[in-house]
C-alpha positions as CSV (number, residue, x, y, z in Angstrom):
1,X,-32.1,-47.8,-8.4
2,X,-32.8,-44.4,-9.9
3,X,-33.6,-42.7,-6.5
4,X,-30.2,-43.8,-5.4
5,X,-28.4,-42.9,-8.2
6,X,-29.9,-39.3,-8.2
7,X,-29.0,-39.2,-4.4
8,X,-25.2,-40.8,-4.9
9,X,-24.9,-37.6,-7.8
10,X,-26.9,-35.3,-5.6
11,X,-24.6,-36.1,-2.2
12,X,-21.5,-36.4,-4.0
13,X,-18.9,-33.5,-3.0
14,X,-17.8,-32.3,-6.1
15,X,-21.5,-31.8,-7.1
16,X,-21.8,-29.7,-3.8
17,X,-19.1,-27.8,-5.2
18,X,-20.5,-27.4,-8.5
19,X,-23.4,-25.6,-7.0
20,X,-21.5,-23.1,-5.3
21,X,-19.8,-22.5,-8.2
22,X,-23.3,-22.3,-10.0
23,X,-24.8,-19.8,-7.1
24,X,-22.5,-17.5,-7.7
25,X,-23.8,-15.6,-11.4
26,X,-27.4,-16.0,-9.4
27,X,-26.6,-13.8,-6.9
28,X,-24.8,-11.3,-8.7
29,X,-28.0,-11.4,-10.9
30,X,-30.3,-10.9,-7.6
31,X,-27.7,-8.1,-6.4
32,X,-27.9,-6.2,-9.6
33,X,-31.7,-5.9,-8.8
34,X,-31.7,-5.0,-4.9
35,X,-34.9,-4.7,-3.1
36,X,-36.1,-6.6,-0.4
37,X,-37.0,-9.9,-1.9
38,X,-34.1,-10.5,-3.8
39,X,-31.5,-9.0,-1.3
40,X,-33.0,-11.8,1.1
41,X,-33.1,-14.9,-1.9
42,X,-29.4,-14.0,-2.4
43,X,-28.6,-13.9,1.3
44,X,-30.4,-17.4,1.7
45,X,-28.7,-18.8,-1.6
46,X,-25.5,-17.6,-0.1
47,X,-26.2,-19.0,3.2
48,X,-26.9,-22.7,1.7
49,X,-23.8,-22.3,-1.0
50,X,-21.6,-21.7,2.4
51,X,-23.5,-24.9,4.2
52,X,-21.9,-26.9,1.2
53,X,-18.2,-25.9,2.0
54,X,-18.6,-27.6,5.1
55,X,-20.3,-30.8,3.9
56,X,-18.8,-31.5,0.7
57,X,-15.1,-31.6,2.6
58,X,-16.8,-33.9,5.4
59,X,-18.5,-36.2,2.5
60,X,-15.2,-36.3,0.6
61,X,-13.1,-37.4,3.9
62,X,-15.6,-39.8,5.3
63,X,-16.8,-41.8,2.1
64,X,-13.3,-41.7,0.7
65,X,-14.1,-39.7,-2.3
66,X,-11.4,-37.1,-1.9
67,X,-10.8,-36.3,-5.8
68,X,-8.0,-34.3,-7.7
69,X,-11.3,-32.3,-9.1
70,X,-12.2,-31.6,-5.6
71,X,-9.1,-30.2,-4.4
72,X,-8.7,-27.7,-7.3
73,X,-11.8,-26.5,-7.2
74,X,-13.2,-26.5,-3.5
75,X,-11.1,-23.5,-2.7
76,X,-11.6,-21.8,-5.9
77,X,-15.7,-21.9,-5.6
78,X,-14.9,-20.6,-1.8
79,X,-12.9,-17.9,-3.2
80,X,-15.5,-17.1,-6.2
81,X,-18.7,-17.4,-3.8
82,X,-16.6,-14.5,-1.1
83,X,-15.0,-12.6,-3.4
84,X,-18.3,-11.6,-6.2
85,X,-20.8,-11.4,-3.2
86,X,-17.7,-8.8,-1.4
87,X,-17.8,-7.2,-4.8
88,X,-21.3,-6.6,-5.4
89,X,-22.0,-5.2,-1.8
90,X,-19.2,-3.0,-2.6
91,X,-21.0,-1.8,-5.4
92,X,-24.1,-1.7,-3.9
93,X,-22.9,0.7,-1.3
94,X,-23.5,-2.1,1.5
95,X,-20.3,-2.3,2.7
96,X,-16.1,-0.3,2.1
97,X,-14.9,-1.3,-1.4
98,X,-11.3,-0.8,0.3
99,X,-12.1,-4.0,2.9
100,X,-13.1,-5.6,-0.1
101,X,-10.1,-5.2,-1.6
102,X,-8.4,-6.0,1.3
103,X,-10.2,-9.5,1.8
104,X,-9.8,-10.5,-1.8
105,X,-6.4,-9.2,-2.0
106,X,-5.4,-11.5,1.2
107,X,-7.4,-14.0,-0.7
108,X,-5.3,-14.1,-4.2
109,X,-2.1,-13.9,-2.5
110,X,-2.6,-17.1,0.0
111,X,-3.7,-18.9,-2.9
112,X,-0.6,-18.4,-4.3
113,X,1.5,-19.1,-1.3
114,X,-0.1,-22.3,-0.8
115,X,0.5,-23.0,-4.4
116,X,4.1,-23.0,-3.7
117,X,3.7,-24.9,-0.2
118,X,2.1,-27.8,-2.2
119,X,4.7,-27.9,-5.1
120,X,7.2,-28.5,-1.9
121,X,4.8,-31.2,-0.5
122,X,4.3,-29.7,2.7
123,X,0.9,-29.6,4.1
124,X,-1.6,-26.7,2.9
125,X,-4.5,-27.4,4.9
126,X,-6.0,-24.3,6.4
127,X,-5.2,-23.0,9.9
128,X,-7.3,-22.1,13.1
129,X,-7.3,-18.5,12.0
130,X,-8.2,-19.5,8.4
131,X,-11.0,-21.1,9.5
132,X,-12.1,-18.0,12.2
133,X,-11.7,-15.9,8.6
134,X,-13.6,-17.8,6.7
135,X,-16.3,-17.9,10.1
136,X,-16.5,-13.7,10.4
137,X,-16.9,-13.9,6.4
138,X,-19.8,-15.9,6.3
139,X,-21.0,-14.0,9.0
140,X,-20.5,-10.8,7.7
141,X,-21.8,-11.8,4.2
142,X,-25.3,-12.5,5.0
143,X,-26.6,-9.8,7.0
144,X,-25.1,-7.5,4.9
145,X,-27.0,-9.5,1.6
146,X,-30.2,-9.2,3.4
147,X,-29.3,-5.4,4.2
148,X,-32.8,-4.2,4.6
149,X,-34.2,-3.9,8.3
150,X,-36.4,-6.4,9.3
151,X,-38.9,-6.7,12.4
152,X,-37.0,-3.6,14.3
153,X,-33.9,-5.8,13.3
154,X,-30.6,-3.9,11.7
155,X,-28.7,-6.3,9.2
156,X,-26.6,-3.9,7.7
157,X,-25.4,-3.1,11.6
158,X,-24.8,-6.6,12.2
159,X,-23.1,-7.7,8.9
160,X,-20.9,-4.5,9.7
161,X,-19.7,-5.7,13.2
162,X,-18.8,-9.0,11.8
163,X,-17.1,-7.5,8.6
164,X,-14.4,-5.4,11.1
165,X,-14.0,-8.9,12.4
166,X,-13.4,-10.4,9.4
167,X,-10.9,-7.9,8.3
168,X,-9.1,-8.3,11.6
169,X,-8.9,-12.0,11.2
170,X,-8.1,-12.0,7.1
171,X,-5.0,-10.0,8.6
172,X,-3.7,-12.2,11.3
173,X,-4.5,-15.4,9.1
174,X,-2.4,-13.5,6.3
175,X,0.3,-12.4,8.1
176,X,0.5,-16.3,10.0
177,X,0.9,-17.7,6.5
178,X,3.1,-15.9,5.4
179,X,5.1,-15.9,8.5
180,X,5.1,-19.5,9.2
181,X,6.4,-20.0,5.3
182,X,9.1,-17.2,4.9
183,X,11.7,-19.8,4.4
184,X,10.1,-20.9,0.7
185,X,9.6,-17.6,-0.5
186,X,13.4,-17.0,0.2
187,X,14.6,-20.2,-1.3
């Protein structure tokens, strides 16, 4: 009975987005320190806090526990997780502080569009190209956490290619949304 309970809280999607939520002041801690080790522990917490986007939406749809909770704050531990991890590499001097920018920028003023697509009861979920974004930022993130070569292999290299990737697609997602919703932000 105890096991299960611990599993139900452990399982459940709003915990899942708790501990994004929660990963976030540990890897700005680990980033304020870099070197190897923690470079890499805040590369593989990042990794596993980005898993949980994925599962704690599936969890919530397929066991029915969608919750007013979970819809606030799934997209603002997304936005929290992306936006300090961009912000520390910036200051680490891993990665353009101005693509940062860019990135949270686009970040902060979707939020607010699909604020006002919501008040009008039209559907907010996020796009093909939202999810591509959200894809190339993941991608970018981790490599450039882990930063250090490793075995001949050159993360910073890597997380770069998939940064201009993610810029490209933060763009295009950007421009789509606000295309597609002109007519509210007329009206």
């Amino acid at each position: 009975m105890k096991n299960e309970r611990i599993n139900s809280l452990l399982t459940h999607p709003n915990t899942l987005t708790l501990f994004r939520i929660v990963s976030v002041p540990i890897i700005v801690v680990l980033l304020m320190m870099p070197n190897r080790f923690t470079a890499l522990l805040a590369g593989l917490i990042f990794s596993v806090a980005a898993i949980t986007d994925y599962f704690d939406g599936y969890l919530a749809r397929r066991y029915g526990l969608v919750s007013n909770l979970g819809k606030v704050m799934d997209p603002v531990a997304d936005k929290l997780l992306v936006s300090c991890s961009l912000i520390m590499l910036s200051a680490l001097g891993w990665m353009p502080a101005w693509v940062a920018c860019i990135i949270i920028g686009r970040e902060l003023a979707v939020t607010g569009l699909r604020n006002i697509i919501a008040q009008n009861k039209m559907d907010v979920s996020a796009s093909s190209l939202g999810k591509y974004k959200t894809g190339f930022q993941i991608a970018a993130i981790i490599p450039l956490m882990f930063h250090y070569p490793a075995l001949g292999f050159d993360f910073q290299a890597v997380g770069m290619f998939f940064l201009w990737g993610a810029l490209v697609f933060t763009l295009w997602s950007g421009a789509d949304y606000f295309l597609r919703f002109r007519k509210l932000l007329r009206g």
